[in-house]
N, C-alpha and C positions, 0 to 999 in steps of 0.2 A: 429332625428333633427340634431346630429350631423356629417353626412354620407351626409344630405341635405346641409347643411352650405359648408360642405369640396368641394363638387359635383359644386356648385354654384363659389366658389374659384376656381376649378381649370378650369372651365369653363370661368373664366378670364382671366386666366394665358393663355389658347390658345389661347383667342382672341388677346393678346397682342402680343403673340408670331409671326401672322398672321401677322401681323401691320408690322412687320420688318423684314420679311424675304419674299426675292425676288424667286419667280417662275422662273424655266427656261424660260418657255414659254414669261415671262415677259422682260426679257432677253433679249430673241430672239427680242420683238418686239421695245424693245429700239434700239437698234443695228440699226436694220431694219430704221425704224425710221430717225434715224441718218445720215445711208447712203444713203437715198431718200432725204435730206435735202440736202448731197452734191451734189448727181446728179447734181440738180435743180441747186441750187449757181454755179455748172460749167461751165453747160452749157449755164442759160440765163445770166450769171455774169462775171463770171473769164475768160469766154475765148476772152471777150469782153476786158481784160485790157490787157498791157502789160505784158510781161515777167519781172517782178521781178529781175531776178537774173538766171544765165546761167543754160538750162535745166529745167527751169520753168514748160512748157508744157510740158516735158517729164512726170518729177514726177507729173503734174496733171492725166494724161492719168492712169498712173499706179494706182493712187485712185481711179479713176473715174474706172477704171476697176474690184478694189477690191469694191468697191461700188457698182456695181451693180452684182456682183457676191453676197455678202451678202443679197440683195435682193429678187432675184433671191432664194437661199439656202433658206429663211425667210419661201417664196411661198409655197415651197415643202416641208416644213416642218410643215406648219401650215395644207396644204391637206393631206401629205400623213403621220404624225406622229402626231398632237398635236389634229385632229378632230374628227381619229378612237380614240385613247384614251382616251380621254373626254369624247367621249362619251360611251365606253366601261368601264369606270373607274363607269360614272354615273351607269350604268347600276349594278354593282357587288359591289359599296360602300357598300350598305347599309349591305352586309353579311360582307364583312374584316371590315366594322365599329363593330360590331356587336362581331366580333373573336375580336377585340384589344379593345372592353372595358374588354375584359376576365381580362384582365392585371391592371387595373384601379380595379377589384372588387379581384381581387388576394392580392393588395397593402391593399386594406380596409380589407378585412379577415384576413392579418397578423396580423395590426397596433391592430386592435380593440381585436383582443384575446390577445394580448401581453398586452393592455393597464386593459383589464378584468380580466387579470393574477395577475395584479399589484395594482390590485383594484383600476383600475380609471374608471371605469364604462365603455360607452359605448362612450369615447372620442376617436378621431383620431387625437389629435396633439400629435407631437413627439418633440424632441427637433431640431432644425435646424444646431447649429454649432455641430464638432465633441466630443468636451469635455464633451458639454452636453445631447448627444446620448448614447456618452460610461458611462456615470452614468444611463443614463435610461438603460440599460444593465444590471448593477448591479442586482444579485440577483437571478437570473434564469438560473439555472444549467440544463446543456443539457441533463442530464441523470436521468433528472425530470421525472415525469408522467407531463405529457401536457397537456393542458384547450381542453376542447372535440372538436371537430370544424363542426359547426352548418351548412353543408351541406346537400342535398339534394340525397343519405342521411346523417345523420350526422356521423362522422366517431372521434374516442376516442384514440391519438395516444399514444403508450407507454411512448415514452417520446418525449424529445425537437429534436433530430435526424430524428424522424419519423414525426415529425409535418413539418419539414420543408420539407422534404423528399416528402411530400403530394406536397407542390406547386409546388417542382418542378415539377414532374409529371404532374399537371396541366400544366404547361407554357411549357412544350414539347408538349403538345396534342395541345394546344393553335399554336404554332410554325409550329407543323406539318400540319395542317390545312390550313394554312397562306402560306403556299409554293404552293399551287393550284393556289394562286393569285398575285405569287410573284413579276413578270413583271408587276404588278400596285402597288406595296408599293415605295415607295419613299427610295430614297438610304439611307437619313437619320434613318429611319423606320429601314432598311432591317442591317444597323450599329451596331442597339440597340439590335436587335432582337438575331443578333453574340454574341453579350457582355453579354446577357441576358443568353445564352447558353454556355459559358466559363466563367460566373460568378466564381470571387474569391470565395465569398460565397459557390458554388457549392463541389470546393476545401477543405475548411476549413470543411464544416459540415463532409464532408465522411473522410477527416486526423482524424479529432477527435474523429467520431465514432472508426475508427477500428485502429489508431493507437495510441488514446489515448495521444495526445499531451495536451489537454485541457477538459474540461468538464463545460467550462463558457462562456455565450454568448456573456461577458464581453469582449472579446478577440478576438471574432468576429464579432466587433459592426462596424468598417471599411467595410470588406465584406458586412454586411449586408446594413448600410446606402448604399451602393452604389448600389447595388441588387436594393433594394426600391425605391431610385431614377429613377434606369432606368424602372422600372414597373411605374412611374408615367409620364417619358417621351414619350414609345412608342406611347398611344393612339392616343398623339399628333401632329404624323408626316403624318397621313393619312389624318388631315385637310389642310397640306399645298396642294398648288395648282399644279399644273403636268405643 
């Protein structure tokens, strides 16, 4: 029930996300747009009045030039880049859709063992602001034995080092996979996916393992909120439009 609730939520949050952010291609056709607008007003309008003011018709020529060059540019972008893509993009979504909920159920298999850990049953809220993340941290010592994790098959890590140590592994294979498609991920996508792979988090668990700075998750509750974060952002950049 509560993985349904959460699924349903963030399946908001895209749609919202959708709502305010502009596609290139969108872009393109405003521009386009724009400059066919001036065309028009040039040629059946402004060349019919007077000069305004010295070099008038100069500087209208030079618009009306970059005007129909944007045009023009619009044309062969929409045949010869935005119509194979589209439609090559339809054609392969549904697998990179498919590789980037890995990350969305990577996010849910952390939250819900930490939260099982902590005896909150099978809930997936976390705290939102930082002060009250780093108390949900409290208490869980890296060099714990770790809550089994209920995969297919289920794998039992020694401690909190090797449990994280698991996703990442996942989110590399996840990654690795994702580069066959890469030329259709959205730059924003392709951002998170960096961040995702030079996570601080990444840093901190393997310091602490073997240099033994820490042995509290307390301390790595920064790294890791921002880790999670971006595991709940990636999914969402393969619904913006190309």
């Amino acid at each position: 029930m509560a993985i349904m609730t959460f699924l349903k939520n963030y399946k908001i949050k895209i749609v919202e996300k959708k709502k305010i952010k502009l596609s290139l291609s969108f872009q393109v056709l405003i521009f386009s747009i724009i400059s066919l607008i001036w065309i028009f007003l040039y040629k059946l309008l402004f060349l019919k009045i007077g000069e305004f003011f010295p070099k008038a018709f100069q500087i209208g020529e030079i618009f009306y030039s970059i005007a129909t060059s944007v045009v023009a540019s619009s044309i062969f972008y929409y045949i010869v880049v935005y119509k194979p893509a589209k439609r090559n993009l339809e054609l392969i979504r549904p697998g990179i859709n498919e590789l980037m909920t890995n990350f969305l159920q990577i996010y849910i298999s952390i939250i819900s063992n930490i939260n099982r850990h902590k005896g909150l049953g099978g809930s997936l809220a976390i705290p939102k602001d930082f002060e009250g993340f780093r108390k949900y941290c409290e208490g869980i010592i890296l060099t714990d034995k770790a809550p089994i994790i209920t995969e297919d098959p289920s794998f039992q890590p020694k401690d909190w080092f090797e449990f994280f140590e698991y996703y990442f592994a996942q989110e590399n294979n996840v990654i690795s996979h994702l580069h066959n498609y890469w030329e259709y991920i959205p730059s924003e996508g392709k951002t998170l996916l960096q961040e995702l792979q030079k996570s601080s988090l990444h840093t901190g668990v393997y310091q602490y393992k073997f240099n033994g700075y820490s042995n509290k998750l307390y301390d790595l509750a920064g790294p890791l909120m921002n880790h999670l974060d971006i595991l709940l952002k990636v999914p969402g950049t393969l619904n913006m439009k190309i």
